[in-house]
C-alpha positions in Angstrom: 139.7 40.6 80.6 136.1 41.9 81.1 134.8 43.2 84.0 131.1 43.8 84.8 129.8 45.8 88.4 126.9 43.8 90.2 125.2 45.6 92.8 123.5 43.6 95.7 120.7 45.7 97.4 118.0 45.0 100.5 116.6 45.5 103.2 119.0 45.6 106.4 119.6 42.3 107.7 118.5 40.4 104.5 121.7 38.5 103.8 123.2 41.0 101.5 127.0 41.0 102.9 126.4 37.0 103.1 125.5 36.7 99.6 128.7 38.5 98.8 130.8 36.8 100.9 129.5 33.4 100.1 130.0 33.8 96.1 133.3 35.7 96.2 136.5 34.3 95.3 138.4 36.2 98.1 137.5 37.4 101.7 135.6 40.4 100.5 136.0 43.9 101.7 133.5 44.9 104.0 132.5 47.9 106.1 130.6 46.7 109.0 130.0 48.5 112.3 128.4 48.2 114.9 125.2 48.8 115.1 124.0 51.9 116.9 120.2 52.5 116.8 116.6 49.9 116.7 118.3 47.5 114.3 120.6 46.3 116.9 117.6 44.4 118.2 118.1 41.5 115.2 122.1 42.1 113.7 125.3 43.2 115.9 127.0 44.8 112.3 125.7 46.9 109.8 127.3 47.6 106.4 128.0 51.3 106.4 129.4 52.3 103.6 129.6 48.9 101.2 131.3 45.9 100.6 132.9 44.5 98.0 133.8 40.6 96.8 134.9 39.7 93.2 134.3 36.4 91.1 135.8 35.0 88.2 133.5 33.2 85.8 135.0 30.2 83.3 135.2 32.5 80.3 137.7 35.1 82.1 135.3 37.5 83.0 135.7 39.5 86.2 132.5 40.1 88.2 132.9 42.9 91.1 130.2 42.6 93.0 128.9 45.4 95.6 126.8 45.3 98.1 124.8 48.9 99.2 123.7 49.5 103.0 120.5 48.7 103.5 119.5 51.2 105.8 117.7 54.2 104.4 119.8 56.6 106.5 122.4 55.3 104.6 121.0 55.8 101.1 123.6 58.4 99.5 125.7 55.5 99.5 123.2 54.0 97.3 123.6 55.6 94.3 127.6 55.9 94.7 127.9 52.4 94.7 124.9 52.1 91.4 127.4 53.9 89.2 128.5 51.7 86.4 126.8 48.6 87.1 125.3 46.6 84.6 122.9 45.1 87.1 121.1 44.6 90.2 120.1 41.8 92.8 117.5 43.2 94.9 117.1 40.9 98.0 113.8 40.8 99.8 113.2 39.3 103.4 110.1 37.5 103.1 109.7 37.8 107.2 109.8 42.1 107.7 106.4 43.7 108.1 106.0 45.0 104.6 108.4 42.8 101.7 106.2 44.2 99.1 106.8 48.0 100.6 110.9 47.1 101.0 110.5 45.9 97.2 109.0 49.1 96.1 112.0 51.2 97.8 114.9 50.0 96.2 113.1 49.3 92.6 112.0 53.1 92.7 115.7 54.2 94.2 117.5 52.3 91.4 114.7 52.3 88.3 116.7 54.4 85.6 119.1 51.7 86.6 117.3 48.9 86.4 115.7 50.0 83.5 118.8 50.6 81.9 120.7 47.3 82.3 118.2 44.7 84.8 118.1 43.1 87.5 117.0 39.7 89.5 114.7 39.1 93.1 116.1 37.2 95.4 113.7 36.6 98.3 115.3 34.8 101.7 114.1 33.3 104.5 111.3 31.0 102.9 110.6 28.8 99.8 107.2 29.4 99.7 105.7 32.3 99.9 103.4 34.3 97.5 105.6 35.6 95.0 101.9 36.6 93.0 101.9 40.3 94.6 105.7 41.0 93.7 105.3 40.0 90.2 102.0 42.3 89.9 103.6 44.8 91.3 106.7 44.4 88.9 103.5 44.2 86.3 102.2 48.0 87.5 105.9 49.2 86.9 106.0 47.4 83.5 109.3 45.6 84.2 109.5 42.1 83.4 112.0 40.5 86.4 113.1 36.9 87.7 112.3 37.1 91.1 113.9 33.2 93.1 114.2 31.8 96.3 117.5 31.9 97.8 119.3 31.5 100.6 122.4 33.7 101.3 124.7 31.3 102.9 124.2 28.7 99.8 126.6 29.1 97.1 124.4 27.3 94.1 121.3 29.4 95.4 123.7 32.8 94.8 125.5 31.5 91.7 121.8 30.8 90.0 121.0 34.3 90.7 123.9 35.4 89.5 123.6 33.6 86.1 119.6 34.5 86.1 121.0 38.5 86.3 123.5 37.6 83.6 121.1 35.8 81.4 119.2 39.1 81.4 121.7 41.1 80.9 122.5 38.9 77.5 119.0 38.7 76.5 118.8 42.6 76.5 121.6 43.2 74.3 
């Protein structure tokens, strides 16, 4: 059986531990806490370390999906968890002060990554925003990226993103 390690990356509070938990096949394996400093102001939990959910696809494959901490304080985390996969779903709240910023910190934290495998934008909390200034940014950077708009609680919004990373991931082979 093949097995292929997704990452899920964002901002804190973007939906990132949702996303996993509403695609996996099994409760995932989480590391929330509580939250301790300015953030506690909009989420109770934070992921601390990472979580973990798994899915099985039709053709037997076994997808582990990870998702990082968002918080920067928390970034050494970031590139434990980075080893090894074969791609990334950044997710972008559309809401925070500065998306295009938030973008620019995790595609410059996990570019040899990206670069190396690929990766798919998943922006929440709107389905109709200007996505113009993300893909000229992605334009500046020369990488060529899906970027959708998803909800994390919706399973068909996560599983197209899912398939979008994994139709990447093909096409670059």
């Amino acid at each position: 059986m093949a097995e292929l390690k997704i990452v899920i990356t964002g901002t804190p509070g973007v939906g990132k531990t949702t996303a996993l938990s509403t695609v996996s096949d099994r409760p995932p394996v989480t590391t929330e806490e509580a939250t301790s400093d300015g953030l506690a102001k909009i989420k109770d939990t934070t992921t601390v370390a990472f979580d973990f959910g798994e899915v099985l696809l039709d053709d037997g494959t076994q997808l582990r999906i990870y998702g990082t901490p968002g918080q920067i304080r928390f970034r050494h985390m970031w590139d434990i968890v980075a080893q090894g996969a074969l791609g990334f779903i950044i997710l972008i709240d559309i809401t925070r002060d500065d998306p295009l910023e938030d973008l620019a910190i995790y595609i410059e934290n996990f570019e040899q990554s990206i670069r190396a495998t690929s990766a798919v934008i998943g922006v929440t909390r709107t389905t109709n925003a200007d996505l113009e200034p993300f893909y000229n940014y992605l334009e500046r950077k020369n990488l060529l990226l899906p970027i959708m708009f998803v909800d994390p609680r919706d399973k068909d919004d996560m599983v197209d993103l899912l398939m979008a990373l994994i139709a990447m991931l093909e096409y670059a082979e």
